[in-house]
C-alpha positions as CSV (number, residue, x, y, z in Angstrom):
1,X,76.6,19.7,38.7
2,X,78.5,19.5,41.7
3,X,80.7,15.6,42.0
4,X,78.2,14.3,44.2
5,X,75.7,14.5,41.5
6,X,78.4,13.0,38.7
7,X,79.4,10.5,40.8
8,X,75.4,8.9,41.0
9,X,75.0,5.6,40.9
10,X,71.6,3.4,40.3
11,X,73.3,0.7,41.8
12,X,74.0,1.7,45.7
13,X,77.1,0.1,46.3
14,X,78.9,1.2,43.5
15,X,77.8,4.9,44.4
16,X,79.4,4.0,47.9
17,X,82.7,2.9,46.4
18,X,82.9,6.0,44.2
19,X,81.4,8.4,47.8
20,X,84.2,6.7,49.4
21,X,86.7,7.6,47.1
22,X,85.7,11.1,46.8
23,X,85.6,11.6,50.3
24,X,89.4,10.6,50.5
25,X,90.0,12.8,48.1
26,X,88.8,15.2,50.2
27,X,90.6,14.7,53.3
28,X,94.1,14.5,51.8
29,X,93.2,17.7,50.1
30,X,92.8,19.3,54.1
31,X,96.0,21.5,54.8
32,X,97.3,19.4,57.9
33,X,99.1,22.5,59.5
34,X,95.5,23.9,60.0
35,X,95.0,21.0,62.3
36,X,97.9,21.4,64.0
37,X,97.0,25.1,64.3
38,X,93.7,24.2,65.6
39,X,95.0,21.7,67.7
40,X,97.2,24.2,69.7
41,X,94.4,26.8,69.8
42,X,92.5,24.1,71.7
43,X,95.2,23.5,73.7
44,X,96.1,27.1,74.5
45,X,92.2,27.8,75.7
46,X,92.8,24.6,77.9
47,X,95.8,26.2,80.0
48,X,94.4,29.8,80.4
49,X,90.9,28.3,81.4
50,X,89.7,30.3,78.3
51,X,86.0,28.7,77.3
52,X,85.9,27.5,73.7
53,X,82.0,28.7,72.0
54,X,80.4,26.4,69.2
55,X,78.3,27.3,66.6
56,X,76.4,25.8,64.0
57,X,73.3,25.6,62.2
58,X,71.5,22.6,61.1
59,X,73.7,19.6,60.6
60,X,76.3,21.8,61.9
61,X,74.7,22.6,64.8
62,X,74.7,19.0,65.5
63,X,78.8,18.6,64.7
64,X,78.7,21.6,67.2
65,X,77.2,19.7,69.9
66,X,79.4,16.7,69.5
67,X,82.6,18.2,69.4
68,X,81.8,20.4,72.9
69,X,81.0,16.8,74.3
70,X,83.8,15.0,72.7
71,X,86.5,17.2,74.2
72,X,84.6,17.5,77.6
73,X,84.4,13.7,77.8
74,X,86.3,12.2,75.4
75,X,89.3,13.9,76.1
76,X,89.0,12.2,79.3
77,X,92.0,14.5,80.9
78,X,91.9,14.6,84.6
79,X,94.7,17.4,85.5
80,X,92.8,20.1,83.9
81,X,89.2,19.8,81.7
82,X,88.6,21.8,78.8
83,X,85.5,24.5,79.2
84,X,83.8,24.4,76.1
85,X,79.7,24.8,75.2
86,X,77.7,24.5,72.1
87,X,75.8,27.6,71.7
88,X,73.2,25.5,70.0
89,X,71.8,23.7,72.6
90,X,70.0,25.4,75.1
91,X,66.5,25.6,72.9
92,X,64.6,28.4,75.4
93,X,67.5,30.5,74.8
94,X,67.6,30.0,71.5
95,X,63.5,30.2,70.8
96,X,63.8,33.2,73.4
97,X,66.6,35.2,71.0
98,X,64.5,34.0,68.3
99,X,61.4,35.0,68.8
100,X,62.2,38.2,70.2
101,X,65.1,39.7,68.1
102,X,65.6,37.7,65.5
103,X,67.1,34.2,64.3
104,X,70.4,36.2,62.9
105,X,71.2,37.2,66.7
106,X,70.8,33.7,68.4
107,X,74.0,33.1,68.7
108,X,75.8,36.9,68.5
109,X,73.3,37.6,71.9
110,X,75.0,34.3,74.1
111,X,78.3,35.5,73.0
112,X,77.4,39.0,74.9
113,X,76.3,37.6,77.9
114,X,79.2,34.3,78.1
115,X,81.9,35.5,76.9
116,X,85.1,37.0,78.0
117,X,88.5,38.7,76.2
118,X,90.8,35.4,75.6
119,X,87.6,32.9,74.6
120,X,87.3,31.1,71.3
121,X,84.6,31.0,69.2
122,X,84.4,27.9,66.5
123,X,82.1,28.4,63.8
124,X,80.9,25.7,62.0
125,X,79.2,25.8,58.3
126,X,79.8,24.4,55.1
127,X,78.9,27.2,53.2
128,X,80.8,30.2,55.6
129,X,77.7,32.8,54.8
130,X,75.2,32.1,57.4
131,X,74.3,35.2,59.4
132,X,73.7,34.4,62.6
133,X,77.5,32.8,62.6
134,X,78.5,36.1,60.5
135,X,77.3,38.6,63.5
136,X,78.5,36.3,65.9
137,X,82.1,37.0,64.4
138,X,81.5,40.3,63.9
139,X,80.9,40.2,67.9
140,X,83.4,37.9,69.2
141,X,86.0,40.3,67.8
142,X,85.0,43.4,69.1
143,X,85.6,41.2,72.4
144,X,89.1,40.0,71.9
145,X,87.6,36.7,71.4
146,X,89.4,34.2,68.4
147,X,87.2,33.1,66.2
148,X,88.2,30.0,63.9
149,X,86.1,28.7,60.8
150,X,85.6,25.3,59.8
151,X,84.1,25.8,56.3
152,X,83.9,24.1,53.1
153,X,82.7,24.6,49.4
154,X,84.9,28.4,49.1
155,X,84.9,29.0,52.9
156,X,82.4,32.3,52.6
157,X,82.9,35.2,54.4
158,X,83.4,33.4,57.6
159,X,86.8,31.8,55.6
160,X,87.8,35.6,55.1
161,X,86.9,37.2,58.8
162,X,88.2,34.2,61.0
163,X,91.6,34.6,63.0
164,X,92.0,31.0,62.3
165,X,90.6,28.4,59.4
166,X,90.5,24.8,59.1
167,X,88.9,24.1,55.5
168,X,87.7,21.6,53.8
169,X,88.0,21.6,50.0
170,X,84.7,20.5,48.5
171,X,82.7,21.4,45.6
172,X,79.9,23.9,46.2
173,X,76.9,22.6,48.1
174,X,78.1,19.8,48.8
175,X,76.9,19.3,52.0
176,X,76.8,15.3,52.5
177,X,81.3,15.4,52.5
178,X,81.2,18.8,54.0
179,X,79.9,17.4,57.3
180,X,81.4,13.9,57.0
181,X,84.6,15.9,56.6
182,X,84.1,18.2,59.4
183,X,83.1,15.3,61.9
184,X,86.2,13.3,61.4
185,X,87.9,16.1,62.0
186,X,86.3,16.3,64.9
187,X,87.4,12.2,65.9
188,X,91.1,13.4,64.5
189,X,91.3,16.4,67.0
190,X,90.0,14.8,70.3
191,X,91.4,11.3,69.5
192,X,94.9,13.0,69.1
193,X,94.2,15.1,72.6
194,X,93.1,11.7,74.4
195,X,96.4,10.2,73.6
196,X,98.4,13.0,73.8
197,X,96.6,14.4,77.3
198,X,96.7,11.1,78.6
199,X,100.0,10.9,78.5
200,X,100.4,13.9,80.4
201,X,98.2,13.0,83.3
């Protein structure tokens, strides 16, 4: 029984108050120089014009897709953008990959054709054993391209292959503070950049 499941409530709001406190739990338990870490490896992608690749499935895929837009846009920098793309969203592409080779190479075949020595790939899972995000590792570093895991439960393998991690301490299979976890990271990361960027233009 994971503390999602101990935590249950038949009365809604006082399973909110006790989700709520679990959840803030969990994000003091985050290791803030991983941010920071993170943070600069964003930054450092930024100045060499390096693109920065995210990857997901499922709910992830989703965080995936709103962090590429959230530092596109929300950065809202104007001396120099960030190039960054979620993997996940081109669906012919990824029917095509999957349909013809295999839903384990969906993301390990756009790598191939996208990316470059110096690129970042950004893996997103709570678990850190899907895989399609696995291979793609494997790939991006037979490229000379970083690959950094944001994970949860015990991180997985991606926790152990990744250049760089930023991990969120949970409870295994919890999925429901995995993702809320890795989405305010998300908000913590670009609303630092906005500031800090907007500064600097």
């Amino acid at each position: 029984m994971n503390n999602v499941e101990k935590i249950f409530d038949k009365d809604p709001a006082k399973f909110a108050s006790s989700y709520f406190d679990y959840l803030h739990e969990i994000l003091k338990g985050i290791d803030k120089n991983q941010i920071v870490e993170f943070v600069n490896t964003l930054l450092g992608a930024r100045e060499r014009g390096a693109t920065v690749f995210f990857i997901g499935n499922g709910g992830s895929a989703s965080t995936a897709s709103h962090f590429a837009n959230d530092l596109v846009i929300g950065t809202k920098t104007e001396r120099k953008h960030f190039r960054v793309v979620a993997l996940t969203d081109n669906n012919a592409v990824i029917t095509a990959i999957g349909n013809d080779f295999g839903y384990d190479d969906i993301f390990d075949r756009q790598i191939k054709a996208l990316g470059k020595p110096g690129d970042v790939v950004v893996a997103i899972s709570a678990s850190g054993n899907s895989p399609n995000l696995v291979k793609a590792f494997d790939t991006a570093s037979t490229m000379d391209i970083k690959t950094v895991a944001l994970t949860a439960f015990d991180g997985g393998k991606l926790r152990l292959m990744a250049d760089q991690n930023l991990f969120v301490p949970t409870d295994m299979k919890e999925y429901g503070p995995a993702e809320d976890a890795h989405l305010i990271l998300n908000h913590i990361v670009v609303a630092y950049l906005m500031q800090a960027l907007g500064a600097e233009d």
